[in-house]
C-alpha positions, 0 to 999 in steps of 0.5 A, spaced: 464 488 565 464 490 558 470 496 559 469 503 555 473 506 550 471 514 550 477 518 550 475 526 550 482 528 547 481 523 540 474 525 538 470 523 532 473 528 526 467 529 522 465 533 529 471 537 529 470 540 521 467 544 518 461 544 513 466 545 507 471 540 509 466 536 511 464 537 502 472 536 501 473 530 504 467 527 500 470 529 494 478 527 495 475 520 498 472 519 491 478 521 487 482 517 492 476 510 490 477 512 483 484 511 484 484 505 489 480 502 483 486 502 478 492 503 481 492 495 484 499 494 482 506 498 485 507 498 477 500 502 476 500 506 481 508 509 479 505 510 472 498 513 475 503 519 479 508 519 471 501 521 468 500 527 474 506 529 472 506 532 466 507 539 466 508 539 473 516 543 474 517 537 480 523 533 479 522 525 480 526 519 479 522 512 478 527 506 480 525 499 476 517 502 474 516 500 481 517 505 486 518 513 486 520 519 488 517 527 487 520 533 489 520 540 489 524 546 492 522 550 498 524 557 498 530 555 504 537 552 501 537 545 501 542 546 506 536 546 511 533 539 509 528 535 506 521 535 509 520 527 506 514 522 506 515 515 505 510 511 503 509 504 501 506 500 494 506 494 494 500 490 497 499 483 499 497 478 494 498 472 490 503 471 485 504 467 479 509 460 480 515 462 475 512 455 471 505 456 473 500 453 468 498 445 469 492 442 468 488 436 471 481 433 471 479 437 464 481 445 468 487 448 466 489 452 473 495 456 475 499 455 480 501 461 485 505 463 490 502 468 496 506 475 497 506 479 504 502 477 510 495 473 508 489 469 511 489 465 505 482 463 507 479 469 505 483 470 497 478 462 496 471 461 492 471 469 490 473 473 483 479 475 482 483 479 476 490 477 472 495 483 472 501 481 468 507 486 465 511 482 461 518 482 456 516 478 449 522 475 446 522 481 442 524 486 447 517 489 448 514 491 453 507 488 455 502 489 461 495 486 460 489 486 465 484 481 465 478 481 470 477 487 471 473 490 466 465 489 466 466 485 460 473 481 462 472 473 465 474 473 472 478 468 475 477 464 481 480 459 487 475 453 488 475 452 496 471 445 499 464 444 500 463 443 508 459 436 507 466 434 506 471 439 509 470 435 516 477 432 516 481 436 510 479 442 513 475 444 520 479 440 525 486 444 522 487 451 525 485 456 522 492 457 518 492 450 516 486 449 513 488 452 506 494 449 505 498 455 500 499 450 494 493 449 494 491 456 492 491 454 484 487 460 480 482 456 475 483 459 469 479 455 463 476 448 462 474 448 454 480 444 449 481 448 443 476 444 438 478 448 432 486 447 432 485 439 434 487 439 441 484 435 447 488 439 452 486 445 455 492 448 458 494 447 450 488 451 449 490 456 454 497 458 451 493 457 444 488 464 447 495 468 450 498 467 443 493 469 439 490 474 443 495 477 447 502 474 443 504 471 449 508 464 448 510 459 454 516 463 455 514 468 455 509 466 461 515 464 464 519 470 464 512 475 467 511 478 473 503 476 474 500 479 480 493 476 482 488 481 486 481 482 487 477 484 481 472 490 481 472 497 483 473 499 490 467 502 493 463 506 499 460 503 504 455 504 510 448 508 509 452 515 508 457 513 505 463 514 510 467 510 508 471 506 502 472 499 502 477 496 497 483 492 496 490 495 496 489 500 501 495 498 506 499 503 503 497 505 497 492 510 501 498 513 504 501 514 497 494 518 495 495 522 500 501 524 501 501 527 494 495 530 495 498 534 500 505 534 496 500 538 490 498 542 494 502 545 499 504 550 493 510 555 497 513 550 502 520 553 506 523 547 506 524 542 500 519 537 501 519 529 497 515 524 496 517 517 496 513 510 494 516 504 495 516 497 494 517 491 497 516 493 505 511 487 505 516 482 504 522 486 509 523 492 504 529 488 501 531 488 494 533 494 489 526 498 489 525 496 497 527 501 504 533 497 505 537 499 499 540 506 496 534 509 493 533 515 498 540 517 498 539 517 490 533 521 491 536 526 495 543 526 490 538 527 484 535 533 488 541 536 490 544 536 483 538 540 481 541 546 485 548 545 485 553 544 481 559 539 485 555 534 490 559 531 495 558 525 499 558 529 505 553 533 503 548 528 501 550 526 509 549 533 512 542 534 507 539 528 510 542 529 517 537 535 517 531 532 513 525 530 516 520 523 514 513 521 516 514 513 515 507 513 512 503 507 513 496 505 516 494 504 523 491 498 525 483 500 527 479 497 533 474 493 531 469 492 537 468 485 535 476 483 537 477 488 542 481 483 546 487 483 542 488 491 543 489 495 549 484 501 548 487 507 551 493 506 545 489 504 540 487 507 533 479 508 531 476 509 526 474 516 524 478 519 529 483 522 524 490 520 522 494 517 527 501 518 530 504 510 531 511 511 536 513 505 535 511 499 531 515 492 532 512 486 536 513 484 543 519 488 545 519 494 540 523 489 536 525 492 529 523 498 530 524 505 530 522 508 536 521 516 535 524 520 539 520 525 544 523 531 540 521 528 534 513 527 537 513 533 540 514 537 533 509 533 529 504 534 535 506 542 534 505 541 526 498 538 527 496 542 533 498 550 529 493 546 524 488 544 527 490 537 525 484 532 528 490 526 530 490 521 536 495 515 538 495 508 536 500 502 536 499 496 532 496 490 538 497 489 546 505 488 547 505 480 548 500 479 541 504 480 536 506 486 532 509 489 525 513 493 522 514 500 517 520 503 514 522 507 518 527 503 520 530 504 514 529 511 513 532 513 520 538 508 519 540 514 515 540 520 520 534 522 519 528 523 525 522 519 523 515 517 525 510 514 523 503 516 522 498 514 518 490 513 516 486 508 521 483 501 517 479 495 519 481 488 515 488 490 515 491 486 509 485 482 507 482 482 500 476 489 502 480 494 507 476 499 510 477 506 510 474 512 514 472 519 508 474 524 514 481 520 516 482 521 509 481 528 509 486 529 515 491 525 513 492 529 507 491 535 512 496 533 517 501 532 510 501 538 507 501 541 514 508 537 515 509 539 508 509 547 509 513 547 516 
């Protein structure tokens, strides 16, 4: 018998809003898309928030154009914390080899190597769009996106017929059937006639020299990301929901500042943090695992006080707070098996409070505290917050982590809560419109505590 999932005390969120914000969650879901559009990269979502804050009397420290931190006062002394909200930007994906372009059998290709948690067989025989930022051997500064306007070419990585796929691929395990050396990006196929070359990967650094100024060297010094080409979009009937790519997380940086913008009068100090890196174990000098946040709380004590001890760098995180923001993995009715139901996140049912993340043991985990739920429930009960809980699978199925394993190391209580999403880390993530909507509103709830 088929078991039922039908839990009073999480319900549909659309049911619990009112008609205005019912209106509100279409309107900041179609900001959030339109965002979601652009931003495919940790560089354009930083430049994306730059560009917000003009005017803004916030204070923001970006640490190697890739990740960011944006604060404001609250009219208590820093001495009573920071209200944080961390989040992370970087997405799975498919990056350029160091050497990446070659040619064989007249195509010109370049070579990837795939970054963060894939199925590999879902990034093959679909368009793709070229993210590239680049230092020329002048010195200059270049970022080139090709793919993702309506008149830009796309590019694509050729998977195999299934007349002849028998042996190469249907008896591997799923995993197994692309090989990752085999994810090569068809980039051109014509030689360059008018300069007398036969070669195609000639041609192809001929077009970047001459349309961009880009040499080979160059090539090899880039930082090229591949993500899926085109605009997310609405999906079903009614439009409840978004479809794109980058979603995890970037949809916890949308809403994060969101909430930030809009709680105007908080109490206490309230940041938002967007990281790099967490999909590959947040290392590396813009990742959770390094001093970016201590710099961050440096910076925002030294906005206030002349004379910044270390000791109070120490007390003012002891006394903060965090939301490690990062979406929840959704129940899909057709994989129910690899969820237990009574702790699992559904979509449309709000923003979910995760207790623990890890795999199998709560292994590399923060693992909050009871003190630390029992203050986020108050915060999204006094609001009328529609939340539920969720963890991420069945004990023994697998597992993943956050960063607030990193941010807790440093003496602060943290949780994770997050937007529900269905096809978690694939090339089109589904998010739900009213989720969004609580999320920003249990956000700025937790802002304004």
């Amino acid at each position: 018998m088929k078991e039922k999932h039908s839990d009073p005390d999480f319900p549909l969120a659309w049911t619990k809003m009112t008609d205005e914000e019912k209106k509100e969650a279409f309107e900041k879901s179609e900001e959030y898309r339109k965002f979601l559009s652009v931003a495919k990269t940790e560089r354009e979502v930083v430049d994306w928030y730059k560009g917000k804050l003009t005017g803004k009397k916030y204070h923001f420290q970006e640490f190697m154009n890739k990740s960011i931190s944006i604060s404001r006062l609250g009219s208590e002394s820093l001495e009573s914390g920071i209200n944080i909200i961390v989040s992370h930007i970087d997405s799975p994906r498919l990056d350029l080899k160091p050497n990446p372009l070659y040619e064989d059998s007249g195509l010109a290709f370049l070579k990837t190597h795939y970054y963060g948690g894939i199925k590999k067989y879902q990034w093959v025989s679909r368009p793709l769009a070229l993210h590239c930022f680049l230092i020329d051997g002048n010195g200059e500064k270049k970022h080139i996106v090709i793919g993702e306007n309506q008149k830009d070419p796309v590019f694509t990585i050729n998977d195999l017929l299934p007349h002849l796929s028998h042996k190469v691929q249907d008896d591997k395990k799923i995993q197994d059937a692309i090989p990752g050396e085999k994810l090569n990006l068809l980039v051109s196929s014509l030689p360059d006639e008018t300069k007398n070359e036969e070669s195609v990967k000639k041609a192809v650094l001929s077009f970047l020299k001459d349309n961009y100024g880009v040499s080979f060297k160059d090539l090899l010094c880039a930082e090229c990301e591949i993500v899926p080409s085109g605009e997310a979009l609405d999906v079903g009937f009614d439009r409840s929901m978004i479809g794109g790519y980058g979603q995890d997380d970037r949809i916890s940086a949308f809403c994060s500042f969101k909430a930030f913008e809009e709680a105007t009068d908080p109490k206490k100090a309230c940041m938002v943090l967007m990281l790099d890196k967490e999909e590959i174990g947040s290392s590396g000098d813009t990742g959770a695992d390094s001093i970016i946040l201590e710099d961050a709380v440096h910076e925002l004590l030294k906005s206030s006080y002349k004379n910044v001890s270390y000791s109070t760098i120490r007390q003012t995180m002891r006394k903060s707070f965090c939301i490690s923001a990062d979406v929840a993995c959704a129940l899909n009715p057709d994989y129910p098996e690899v969820l237990e139901k009574n702790n699992a996140a559904k979509l449309g049912h709000g923003i979910t409070v995760v207790k623990y993340a890890g795999s199998r043991g709560k292994s590399g985990t923060n693992d909050a505290h009871a003190e630390t739920i029992s203050k986020i429930r108050g915060i999204f009960d006094s609001s009328n917050v529609v939340w539920q809980i969720g963890e991420l699978g069945k004990v023994d199925e697998g597992g993943g982590g956050t960063v607030a394993k990193f941010i807790s190391y440093w003496g602060i209580p943290t949780i994770d809560c997050g937007t529900p999403v269905l096809s978690m880390h694939s090339p089109f993530e589904i998010s739900h419109k009213a989720d969004i909507f609580q999320t920003i509103k249990g956000f700025k709830a937790f802002y304004l505590s």
